[in-house]
Every structure is written in structure tokens, then in C-alpha cells.
C-alpha positions as CSV (number, residue, x, y, z in Angstrom):
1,X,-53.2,35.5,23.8
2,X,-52.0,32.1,24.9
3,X,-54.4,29.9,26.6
4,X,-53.6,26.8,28.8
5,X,-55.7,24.4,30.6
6,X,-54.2,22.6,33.0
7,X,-55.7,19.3,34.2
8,X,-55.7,18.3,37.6
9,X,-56.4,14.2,39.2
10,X,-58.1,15.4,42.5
11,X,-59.9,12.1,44.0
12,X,-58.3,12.7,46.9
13,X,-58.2,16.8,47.3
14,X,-60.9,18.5,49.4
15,X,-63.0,21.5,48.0
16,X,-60.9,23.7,51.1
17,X,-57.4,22.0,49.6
18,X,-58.2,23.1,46.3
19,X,-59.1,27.0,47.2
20,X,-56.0,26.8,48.5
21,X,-53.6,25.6,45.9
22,X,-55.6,28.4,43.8
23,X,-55.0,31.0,46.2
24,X,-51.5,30.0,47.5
25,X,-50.0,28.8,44.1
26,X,-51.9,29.8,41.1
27,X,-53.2,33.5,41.9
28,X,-50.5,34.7,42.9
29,X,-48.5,34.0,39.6
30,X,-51.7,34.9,37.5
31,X,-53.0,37.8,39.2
32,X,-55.1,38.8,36.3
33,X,-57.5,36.5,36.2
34,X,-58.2,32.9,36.0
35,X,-61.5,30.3,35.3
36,X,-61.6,27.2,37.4
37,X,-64.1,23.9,36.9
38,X,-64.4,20.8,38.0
39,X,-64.7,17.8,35.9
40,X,-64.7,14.0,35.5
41,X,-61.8,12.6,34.4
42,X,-60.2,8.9,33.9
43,X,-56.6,7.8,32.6
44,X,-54.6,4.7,31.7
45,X,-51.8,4.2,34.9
46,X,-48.2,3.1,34.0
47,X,-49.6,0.0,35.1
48,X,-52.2,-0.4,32.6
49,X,-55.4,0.0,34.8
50,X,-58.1,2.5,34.0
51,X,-58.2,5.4,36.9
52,X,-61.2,7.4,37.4
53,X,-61.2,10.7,39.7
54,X,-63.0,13.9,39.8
55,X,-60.8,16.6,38.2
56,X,-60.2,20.0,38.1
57,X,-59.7,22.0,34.6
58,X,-57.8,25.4,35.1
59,X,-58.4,27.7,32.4
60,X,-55.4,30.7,31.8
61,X,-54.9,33.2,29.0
62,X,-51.5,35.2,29.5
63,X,-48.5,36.6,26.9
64,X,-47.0,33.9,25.4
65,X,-43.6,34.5,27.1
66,X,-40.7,32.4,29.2
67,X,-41.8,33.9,32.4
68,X,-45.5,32.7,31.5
69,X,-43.9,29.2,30.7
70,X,-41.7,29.4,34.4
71,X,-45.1,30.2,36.2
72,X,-47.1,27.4,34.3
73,X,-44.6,24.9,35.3
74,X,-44.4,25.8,38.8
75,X,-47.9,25.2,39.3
76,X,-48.0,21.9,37.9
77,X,-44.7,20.9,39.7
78,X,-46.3,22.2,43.2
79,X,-49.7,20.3,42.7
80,X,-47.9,17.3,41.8
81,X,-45.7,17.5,45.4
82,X,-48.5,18.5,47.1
83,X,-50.7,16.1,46.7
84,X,-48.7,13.2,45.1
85,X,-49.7,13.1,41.4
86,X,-47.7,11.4,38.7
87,X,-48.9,14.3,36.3
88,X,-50.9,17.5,35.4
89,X,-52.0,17.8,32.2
90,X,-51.1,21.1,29.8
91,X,-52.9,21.5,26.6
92,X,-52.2,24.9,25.3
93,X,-53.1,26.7,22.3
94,X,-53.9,30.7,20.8
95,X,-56.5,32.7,20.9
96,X,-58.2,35.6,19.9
97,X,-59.4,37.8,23.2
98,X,-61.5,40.7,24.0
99,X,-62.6,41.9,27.1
């Protein structure tokens, strides 16, 4: 299966914000199952300065398929207008599952 992790700046998201977005926006397009964590995470800003915020890591193995892609994309694009981040990170890869 496919698996992507999606990396999300939070500094400024509540815990009940967060539950949300996951229930609104990603459950809904991955109905199947899902692994969320929280993290630490720091960045360079266009402007050269080092950021550091909490962070969330989303965790999804799904076919490896346009409509996969669509949904992916449509998360990060709503988190990003939701709470005003210049990016979500998408790291993606294959691998071997059994449940």
C-alpha cells in the first residue's frame, strides 16, 4: 500500500481544533483508518528565520490511486486555509501491510 505522512505547523491550533480538522476533513476521505501524533517540529521561513511549533504527523496507508492523490491534497489545501499555513508537508512512500 501507499503510505503518506502529512506534517502539520500547529503552534497556534487547539487540541478541540485539531479533533476537528480530523473529523471534518480527514475521516471522512479516509474512512478506513488513520494514526495521528503530535510532534515537535521547526523550519527555515522564506524569510530566513528558524520557526519552532508543536506539530502534528498524520500517518495514511490507502491504494496508490488519483482519487487517493485528490483526497491527500484536499486535506493539506483545507488545513492550510483553515488555519493560515504557508505549507503541509507530504512525504510518501510503499509499503508492505498486514492486518
Amino acid at each position: 500500500m501507499a503510505r503518506t505522512e502529512l506534517l502539520f505547523g500547529a503552534g497556534h491550533v487547539s487540541g478541540a481544533q485539531w479533533r476537528a480538522f480530523l473529523s471534518h476533513d480527514v475521516t471522512p476521505r479516509f474512512p478506513d483508518g488513520l494514526t495521528a501524533m503530535n510532534g515537535y517540529g521547526q523550519w527555515k521561513r522564506p524569510d530566513g528565520k528558524i520557526s519552532v511549533e508543536p506539530s502534528h504527523v498524520l500517518l495514511l496507508w490507502h491504494p496508490l490511486t488519483p482519487v487517493a492523490d485528490a483526497r491527500i491534497e484536499a486535506i493539506r489545501d483545507a488545513y492550510k486555509k483553515r488555519f493560515h499555513q504557508l505549507s503541509v508537508m507530504r512525504v510518501g512512500g510503499m509499503d508492505c501491510v498486514s492486518f
